[in-house]
C-alpha positions in Angstrom: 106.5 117.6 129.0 105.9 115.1 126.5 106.2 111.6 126.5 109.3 109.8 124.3 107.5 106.9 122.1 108.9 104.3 120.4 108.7 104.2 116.6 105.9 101.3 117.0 104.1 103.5 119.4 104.1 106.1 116.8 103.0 103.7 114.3 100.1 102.6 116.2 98.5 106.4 117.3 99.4 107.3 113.5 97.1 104.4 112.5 94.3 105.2 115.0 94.3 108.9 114.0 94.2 107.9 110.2 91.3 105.5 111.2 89.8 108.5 113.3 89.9 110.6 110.4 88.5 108.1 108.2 85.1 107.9 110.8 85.1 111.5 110.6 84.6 111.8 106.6 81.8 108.8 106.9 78.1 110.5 106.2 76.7 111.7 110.0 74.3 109.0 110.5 77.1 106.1 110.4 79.8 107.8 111.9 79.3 106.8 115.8 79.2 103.3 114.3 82.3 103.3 112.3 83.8 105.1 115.7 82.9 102.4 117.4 83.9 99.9 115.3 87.5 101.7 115.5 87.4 101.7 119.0 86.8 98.1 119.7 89.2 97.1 117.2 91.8 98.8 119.0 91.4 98.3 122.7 90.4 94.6 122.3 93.8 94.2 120.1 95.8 96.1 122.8 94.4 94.0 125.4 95.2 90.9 123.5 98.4 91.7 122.3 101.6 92.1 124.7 103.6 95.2 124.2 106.8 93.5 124.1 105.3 91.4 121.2 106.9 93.6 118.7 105.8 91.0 115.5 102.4 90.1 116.5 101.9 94.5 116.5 103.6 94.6 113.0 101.3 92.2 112.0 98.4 94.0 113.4 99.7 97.3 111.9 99.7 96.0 108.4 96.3 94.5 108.9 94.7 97.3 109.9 96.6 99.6 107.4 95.2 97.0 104.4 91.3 97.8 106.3 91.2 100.6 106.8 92.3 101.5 103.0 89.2 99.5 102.3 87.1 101.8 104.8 88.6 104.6 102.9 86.7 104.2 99.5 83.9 106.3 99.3 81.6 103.6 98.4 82.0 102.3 101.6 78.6 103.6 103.1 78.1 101.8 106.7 79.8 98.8 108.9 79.2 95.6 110.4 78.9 95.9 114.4 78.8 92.5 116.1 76.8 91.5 119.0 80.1 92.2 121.2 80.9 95.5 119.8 77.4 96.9 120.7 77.5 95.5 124.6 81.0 96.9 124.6 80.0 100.3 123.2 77.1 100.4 125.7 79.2 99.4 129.0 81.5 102.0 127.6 84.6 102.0 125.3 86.8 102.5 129.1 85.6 99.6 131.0 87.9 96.6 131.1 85.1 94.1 131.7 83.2 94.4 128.4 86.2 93.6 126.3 86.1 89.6 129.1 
């Protein structure tokens, strides 16, 4: 049985898959970053962000869609992982406390 989304929940995995994808075609030795930094960027938004703040998601949606066209290029050889992102990747990318 599968569940019924919304269009924005739709929106949101679409976006996450593309981003995903994007990790995926990055050379082997940066991709666990670049999965990371994916990750991050979307649990500490969903924990930030209140699903019935439909604007605030938009906004978030068209953000991410203008970075990760950026992440895209295939000059773009490596990120940036802050302090934060690294702790958070090694509590692991399910605990609630490292995103705190």
């Amino acid at each position: 049985m599968s569940i019924a989304r919304s269009g924005l929940q739709k929106d949101v995995l679409k976006l996450y898959r593309r981003a995903l994808r994007m990790a995926n075609s990055k050379p082997e030795a940066v991709r666990p970053k670049f999965r990371l930094f994916v990750q991050y960027t979307f649990r500490s938004n969903a924990s930030k962000v209140s699903p019935r703040d439909v604007s605030s998601i938009e906004h978030l949606l068209r953000k991410g869609g203008k970075q990760l066209e950026q992440f895209e290029d295939s000059a773009v050889k490596d990120c940036f992982l802050s302090q934060a992102m690294v702790e958070w990747g090694l509590n692991g990318p399910g605990t609630r406390k490292a995103l705190e």
